[in-house]
C-alpha positions in Angstrom: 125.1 118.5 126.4 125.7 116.3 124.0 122.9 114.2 121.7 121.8 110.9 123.6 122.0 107.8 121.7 119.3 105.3 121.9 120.0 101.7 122.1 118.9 100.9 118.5 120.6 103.6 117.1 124.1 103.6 115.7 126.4 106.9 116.0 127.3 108.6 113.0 130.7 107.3 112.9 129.2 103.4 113.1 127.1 104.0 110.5 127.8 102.0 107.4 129.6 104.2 104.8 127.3 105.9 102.7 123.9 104.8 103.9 124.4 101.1 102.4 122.6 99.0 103.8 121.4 95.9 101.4 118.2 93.9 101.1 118.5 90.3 101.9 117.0 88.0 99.0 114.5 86.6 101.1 113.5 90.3 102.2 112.3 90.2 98.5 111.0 87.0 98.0 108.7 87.5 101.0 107.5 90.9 99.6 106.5 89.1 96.6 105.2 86.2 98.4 102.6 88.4 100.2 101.4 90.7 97.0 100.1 90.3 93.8 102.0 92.0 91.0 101.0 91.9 87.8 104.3 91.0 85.6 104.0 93.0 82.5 104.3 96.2 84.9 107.3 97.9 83.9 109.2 98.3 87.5 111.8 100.7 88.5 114.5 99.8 91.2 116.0 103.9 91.5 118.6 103.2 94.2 120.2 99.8 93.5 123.3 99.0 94.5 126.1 96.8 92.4 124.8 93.9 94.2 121.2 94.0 92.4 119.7 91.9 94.6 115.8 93.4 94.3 116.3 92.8 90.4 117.4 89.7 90.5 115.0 88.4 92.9 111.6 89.6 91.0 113.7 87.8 87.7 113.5 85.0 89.3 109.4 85.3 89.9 109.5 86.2 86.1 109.3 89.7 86.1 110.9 90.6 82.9 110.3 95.3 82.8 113.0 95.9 85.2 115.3 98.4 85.3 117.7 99.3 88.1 119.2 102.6 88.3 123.3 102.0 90.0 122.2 105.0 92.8 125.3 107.0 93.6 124.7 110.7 94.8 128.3 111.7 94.0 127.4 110.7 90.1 124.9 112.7 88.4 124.2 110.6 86.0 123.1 108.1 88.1 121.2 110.5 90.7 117.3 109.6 91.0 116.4 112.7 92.6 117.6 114.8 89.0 116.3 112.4 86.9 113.2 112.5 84.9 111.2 109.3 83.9 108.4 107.2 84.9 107.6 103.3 85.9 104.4 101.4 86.5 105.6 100.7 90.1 108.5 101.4 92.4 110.3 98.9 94.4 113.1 99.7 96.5 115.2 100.0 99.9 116.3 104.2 100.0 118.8 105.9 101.4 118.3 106.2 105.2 118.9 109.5 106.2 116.3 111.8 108.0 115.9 114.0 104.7 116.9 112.0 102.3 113.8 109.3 103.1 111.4 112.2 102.8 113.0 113.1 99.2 113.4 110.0 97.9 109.2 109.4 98.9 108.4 112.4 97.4 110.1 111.9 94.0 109.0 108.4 94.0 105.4 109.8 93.4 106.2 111.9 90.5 107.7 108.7 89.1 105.5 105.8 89.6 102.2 106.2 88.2 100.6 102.8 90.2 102.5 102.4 93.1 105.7 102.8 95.5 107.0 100.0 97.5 109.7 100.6 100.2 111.6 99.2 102.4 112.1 101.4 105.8 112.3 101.7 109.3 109.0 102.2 111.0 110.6 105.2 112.3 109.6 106.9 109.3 106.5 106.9 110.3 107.2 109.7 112.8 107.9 113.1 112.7 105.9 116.6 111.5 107.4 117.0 109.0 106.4 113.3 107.4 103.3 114.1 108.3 102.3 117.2 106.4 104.1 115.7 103.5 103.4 112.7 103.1 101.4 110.9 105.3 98.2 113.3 104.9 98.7 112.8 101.1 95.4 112.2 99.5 96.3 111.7 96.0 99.0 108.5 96.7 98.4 107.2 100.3 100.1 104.8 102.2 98.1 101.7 101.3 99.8 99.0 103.4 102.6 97.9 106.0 104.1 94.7 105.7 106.1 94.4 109.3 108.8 91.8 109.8 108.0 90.2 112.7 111.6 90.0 113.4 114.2 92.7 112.7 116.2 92.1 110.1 119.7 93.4 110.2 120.5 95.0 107.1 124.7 95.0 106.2 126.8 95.8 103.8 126.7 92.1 102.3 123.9 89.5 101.2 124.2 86.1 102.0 123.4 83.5 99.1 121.4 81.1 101.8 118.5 83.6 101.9 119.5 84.1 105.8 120.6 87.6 107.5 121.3 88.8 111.4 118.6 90.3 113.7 119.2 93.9 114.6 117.6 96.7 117.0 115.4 98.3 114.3 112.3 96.9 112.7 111.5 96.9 109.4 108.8 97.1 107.1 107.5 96.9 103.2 105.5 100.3 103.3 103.0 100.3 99.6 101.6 103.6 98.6 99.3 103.3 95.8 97.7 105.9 93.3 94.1 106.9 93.7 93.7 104.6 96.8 91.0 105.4 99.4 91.0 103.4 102.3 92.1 102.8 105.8 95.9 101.8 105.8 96.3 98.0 106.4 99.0 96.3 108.8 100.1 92.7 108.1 102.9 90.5 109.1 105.5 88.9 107.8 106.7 86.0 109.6 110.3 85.8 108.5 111.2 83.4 112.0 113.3 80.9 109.4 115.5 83.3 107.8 117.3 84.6 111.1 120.2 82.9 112.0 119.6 83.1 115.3 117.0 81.2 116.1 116.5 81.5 120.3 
């Protein structure tokens, strides 16, 4: 029998090539607008693409440490899960694939020595395997959610008037942070203005 595909998911074939899927500038900009960064932090951005739009976006706000790594897993040289360095704090949208998310998390914490922030699904948040990994992690916890409140859809270009598409799949900032001990928080982002459809 073959695999049944939900309605929010795309088959392999319809995905875009190479797991690209870009963050809108106001994706960033609302991130930013809803935490409090301090901007001498030196801040890693481990799986730009060409487009740089996270960098350019905390720029902007005046964050001066950044340094994007041009992710390509054909290229070594540029492969974040081989490298070996450390940042202040992570911000970034991954790879999407089922075993590449849980990777990417997990070598995001031997790199950041404050916190991760990420852009993903909320599907992340299910699965065994998540769980025993990373979810019961005591030493850097999920600290927050940040949940559009509608689903941007994330394509293989960025439009320069801040707006994007609404998809199937629902997205959220997820913020780990070292040493924290707490319940995890859940806020929302109203991003409404941003979609271009507005009904």
């Amino acid at each position: 029998m073959p695999k049944q595909i939900l309605p929010n998911q795309k088959k392999k074939e319809d995905r875009i090539p190479n797991d690209k899927y870009l963050t809108p500038y106001s994706v960033v900009q609302q991130l930013l607008d809803n935490i409090e960064l301090d901007k001498a932090e030196t801040i890693l951005e481990p799986c730009a693409s060409p487009e740089l739009t996270i960098g350019k976006v905390l720029r902007k706000n005046g964050f001066l440490a950044v340094e994007e790594n041009i992710y390509e897993p054909s290229n070594e040289a540029t492969d974040f899960l081989k490298q070996d360095r450390t940042a202040d704090t992570i911000i970034t949208n991954t790879p999407y694939g089922d075993k590449t998310i849980t990777a990417f998390i997990l070598k995001m914490k031997q790199v950041a020595t404050k916190r991760i922030i990420a852009l993903y699904p909320l599907s992340i948040l299910q699965g065994i395997k998540r769980y025993t990994k990373i979810w019961t992690d005591k030493e850097f916890p999920l600290k927050e959610v940040l949940l559009f409140v509608r689903p941007p859809l994330l394509t293989d270009s960025v439009r320069e008037d801040n707006k994007y598409l609404t998809g199937m799949t629902f997205y959220a900032w997820f913020i780990w942070e070292k040493g924290y001990d707490g319940a995890i928080q859940f806020r929302h982002i109203n991003n409404h203005h941003f979609c271009l459809r507005l009904e």
